[in-house]
N, C-alpha and C positions, 0 to 999 in steps of 0.2 A: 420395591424389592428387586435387587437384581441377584441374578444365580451363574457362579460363575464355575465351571463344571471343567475334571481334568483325570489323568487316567490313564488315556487312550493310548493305545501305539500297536506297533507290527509282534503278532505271539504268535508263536506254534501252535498247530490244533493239541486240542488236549490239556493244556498250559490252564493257566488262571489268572486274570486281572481283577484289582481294584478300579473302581472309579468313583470319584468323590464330585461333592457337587456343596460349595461353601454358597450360602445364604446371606443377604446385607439385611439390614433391617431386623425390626421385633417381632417377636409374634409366632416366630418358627413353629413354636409347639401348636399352633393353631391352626397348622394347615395341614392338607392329606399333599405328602410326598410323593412322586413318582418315575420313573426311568419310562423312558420312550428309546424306540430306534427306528431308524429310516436307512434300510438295506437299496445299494444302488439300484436305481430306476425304481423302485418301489416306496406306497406311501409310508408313513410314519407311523408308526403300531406301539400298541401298549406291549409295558416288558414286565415292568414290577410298580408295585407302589403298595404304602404304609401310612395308614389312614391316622387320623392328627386323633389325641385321647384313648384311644384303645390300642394302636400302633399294631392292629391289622394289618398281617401281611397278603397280599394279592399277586400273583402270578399269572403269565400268560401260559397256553400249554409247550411252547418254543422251548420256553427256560424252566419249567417247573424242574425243582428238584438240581436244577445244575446252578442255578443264582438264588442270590439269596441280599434282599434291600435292607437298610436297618442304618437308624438314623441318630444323630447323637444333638439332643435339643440343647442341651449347653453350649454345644458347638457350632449351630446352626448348621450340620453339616449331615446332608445323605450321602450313602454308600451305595455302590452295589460292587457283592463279588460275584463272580462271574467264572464258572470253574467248569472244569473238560470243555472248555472253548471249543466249539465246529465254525467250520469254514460260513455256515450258513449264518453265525451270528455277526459275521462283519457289518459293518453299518457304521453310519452316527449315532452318537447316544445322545440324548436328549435329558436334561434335569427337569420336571414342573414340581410347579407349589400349585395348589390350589385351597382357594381358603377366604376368609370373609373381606379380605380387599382386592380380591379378581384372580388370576391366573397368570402364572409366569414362568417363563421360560427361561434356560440357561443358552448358550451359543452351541453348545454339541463340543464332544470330544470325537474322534475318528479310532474304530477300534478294527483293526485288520488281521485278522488269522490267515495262516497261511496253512497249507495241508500238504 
């Protein structure tokens, strides 16, 4: 599986971005979905994710209620939108899949608010 994740760029606080994250391979519906970010100098943190069958959505307290994950299986493809952007959310985003042939990763997109 590889995940190749896009999106990112320079927005105003307050603004709103998409970011997508296209999936290779079969199976999609078979895996639990999720967004990560890794904020400079800082580790890599859960953000969102939507779990494979019930399409469960999970949020960190950072973004509850200002993002929102949500995944479209015909298209192998997760989202996150991402609304009243703060300065605090800049970071890399991160795509995973997790699911019954291991864990995987997208390369990050770069999402930079400005305030």
């Amino acid at each position: 599986v590889q995940l190749q994740a896009s999106g990112g760029g320079l927005v105003q606080a307050g603004a709103s971005r998409r970011l997508s994250c296209i999936a290779s391979g079969r199976a999609f519906v078979s895996y639990t979905v999720a967004w990560f970010r890794q904020a400079p100098g800082k580790e890599r943190e859960f953000t969102a994710a939507s779990r494979y069958g019930t399409g469960r959505t999970y949020y960190s307290d950072s973004v509850k209620g200002r993002s929102f994950i949500f995944r479209d299986n015909a298209e192998n493809t997760v989202y996150l939108q991402m609304n009243s952007l703060k300065s605090d959310d800049t970071g890399v985003y991160y795509c995973n899949l997790n699911g019954p042939r291991g864990v995987y990763w997208g390369q990050g997109t770069q999402v930079t608010v400005s305030s």
